[in-house]
C-alpha positions as CSV (number, residue, x, y, z in Angstrom):
1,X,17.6,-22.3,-7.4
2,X,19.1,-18.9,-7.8
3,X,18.6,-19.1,-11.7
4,X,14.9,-19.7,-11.3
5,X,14.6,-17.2,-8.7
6,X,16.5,-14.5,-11.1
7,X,14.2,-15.8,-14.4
8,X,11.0,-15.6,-12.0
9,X,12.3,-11.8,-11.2
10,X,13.2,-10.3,-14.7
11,X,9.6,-12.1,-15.8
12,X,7.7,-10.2,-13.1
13,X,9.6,-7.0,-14.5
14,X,8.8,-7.5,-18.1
15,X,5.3,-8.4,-17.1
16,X,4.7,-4.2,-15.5
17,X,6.7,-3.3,-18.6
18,X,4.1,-5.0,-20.7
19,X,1.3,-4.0,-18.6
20,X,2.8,0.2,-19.0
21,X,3.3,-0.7,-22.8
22,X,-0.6,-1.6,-23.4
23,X,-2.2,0.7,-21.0
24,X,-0.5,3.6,-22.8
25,X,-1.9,2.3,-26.4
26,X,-5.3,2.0,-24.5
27,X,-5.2,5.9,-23.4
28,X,-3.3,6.9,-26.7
29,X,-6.1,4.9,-28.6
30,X,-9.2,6.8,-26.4
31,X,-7.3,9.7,-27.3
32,X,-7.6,9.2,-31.0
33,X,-11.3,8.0,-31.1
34,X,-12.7,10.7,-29.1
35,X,-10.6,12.8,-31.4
36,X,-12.5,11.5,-34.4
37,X,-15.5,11.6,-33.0
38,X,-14.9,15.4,-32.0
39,X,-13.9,16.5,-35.6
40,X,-16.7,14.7,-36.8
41,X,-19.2,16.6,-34.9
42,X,-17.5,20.0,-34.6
43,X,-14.8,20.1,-37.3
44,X,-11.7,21.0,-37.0
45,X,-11.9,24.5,-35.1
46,X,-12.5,22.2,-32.1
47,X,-9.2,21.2,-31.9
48,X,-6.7,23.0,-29.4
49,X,-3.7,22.0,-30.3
50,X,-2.6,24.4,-33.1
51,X,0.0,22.1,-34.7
52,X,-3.1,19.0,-34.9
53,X,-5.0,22.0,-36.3
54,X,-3.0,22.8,-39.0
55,X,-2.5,19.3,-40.3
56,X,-6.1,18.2,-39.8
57,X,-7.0,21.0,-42.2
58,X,-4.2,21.3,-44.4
59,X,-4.1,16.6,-45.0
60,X,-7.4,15.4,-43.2
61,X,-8.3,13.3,-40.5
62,X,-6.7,9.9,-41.9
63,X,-3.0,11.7,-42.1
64,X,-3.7,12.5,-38.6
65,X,-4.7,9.4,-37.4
66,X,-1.8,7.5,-39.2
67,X,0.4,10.2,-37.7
68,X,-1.0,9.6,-34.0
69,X,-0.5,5.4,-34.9
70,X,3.4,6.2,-35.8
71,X,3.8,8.6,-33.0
72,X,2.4,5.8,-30.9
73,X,4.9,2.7,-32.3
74,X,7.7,4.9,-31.9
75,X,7.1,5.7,-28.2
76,X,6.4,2.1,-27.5
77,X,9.8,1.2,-29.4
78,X,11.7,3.9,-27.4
79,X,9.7,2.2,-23.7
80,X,11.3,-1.3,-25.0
81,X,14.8,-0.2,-25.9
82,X,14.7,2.0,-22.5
83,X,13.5,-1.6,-20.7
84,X,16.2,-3.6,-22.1
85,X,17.1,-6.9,-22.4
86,X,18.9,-9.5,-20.0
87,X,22.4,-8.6,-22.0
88,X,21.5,-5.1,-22.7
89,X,21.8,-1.9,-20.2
90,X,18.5,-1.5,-18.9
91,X,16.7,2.2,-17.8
92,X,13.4,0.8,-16.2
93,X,12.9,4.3,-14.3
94,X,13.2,6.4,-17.4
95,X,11.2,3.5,-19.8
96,X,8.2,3.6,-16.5
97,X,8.5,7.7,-16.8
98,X,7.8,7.5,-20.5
99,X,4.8,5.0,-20.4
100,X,3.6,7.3,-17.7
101,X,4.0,10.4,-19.4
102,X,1.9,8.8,-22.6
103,X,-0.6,7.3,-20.3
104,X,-1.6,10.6,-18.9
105,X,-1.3,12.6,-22.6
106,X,-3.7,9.9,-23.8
107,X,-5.7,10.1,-20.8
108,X,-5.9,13.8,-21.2
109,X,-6.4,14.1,-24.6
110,X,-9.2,12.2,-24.4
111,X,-10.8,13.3,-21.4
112,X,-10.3,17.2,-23.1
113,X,-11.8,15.9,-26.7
114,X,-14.9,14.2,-24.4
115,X,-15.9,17.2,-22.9
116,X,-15.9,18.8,-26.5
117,X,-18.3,16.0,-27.5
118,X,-20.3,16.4,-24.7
């Protein structure tokens, strides 16, 4: 009983993990379409962040939005070692801090590039 009970708990865990992971790709994701949209409409002096700005005009907006994709895949790589496994330390606090961290940068991001749009 105590094995089901312990299976039932580490699957309720993984299952907010999973939850953090795909919310985050959602808000990294709005982030990257409203940033299209943006440059699309305004070019690239409408971007903020000087170090976006410089490779938007020095490679274009695919090498940006590959770079955004990778950027992405390693922070949900970094959330999943930081969860762990049943015979690996585990860091849930500081996995949770990081999905939160990219939820509200995507969140931001693409609240900041709407209001350019708008």
């Amino acid at each position: 009983m105590a094995a089901v009970e312990g299976v039932a708990r580490r699957a309720g865990k993984n299952s907010v993990m999973v939850l953090a992971v795909l919310t985050a790709t959602v808000a990294q994701l709005l982030d990257l379409s409203t940033f299209v949209r943006m440059v699309a409409m305004h070019g690239p002096i409408a971007e903020g962040n000087p170090i976006v700005n410089r490779l938007l005009i020095d490679q274009g907006v695919i090498f940006v939005a590959v770079t955004k994709l990778a950027a992405l895949a390693l922070v949900v790589a970094v959330i999943a070692v930081l969860a762990g496994r049943e015979h690996r330390p585990r860091h849930v606090r500081l996995a949770a801090a990081v999905a939160g961290v990219a939820i509200a940068a995507g969140l931001l991001g693409g609240w900041t590039n709407a209001i350019v749009i708008l």
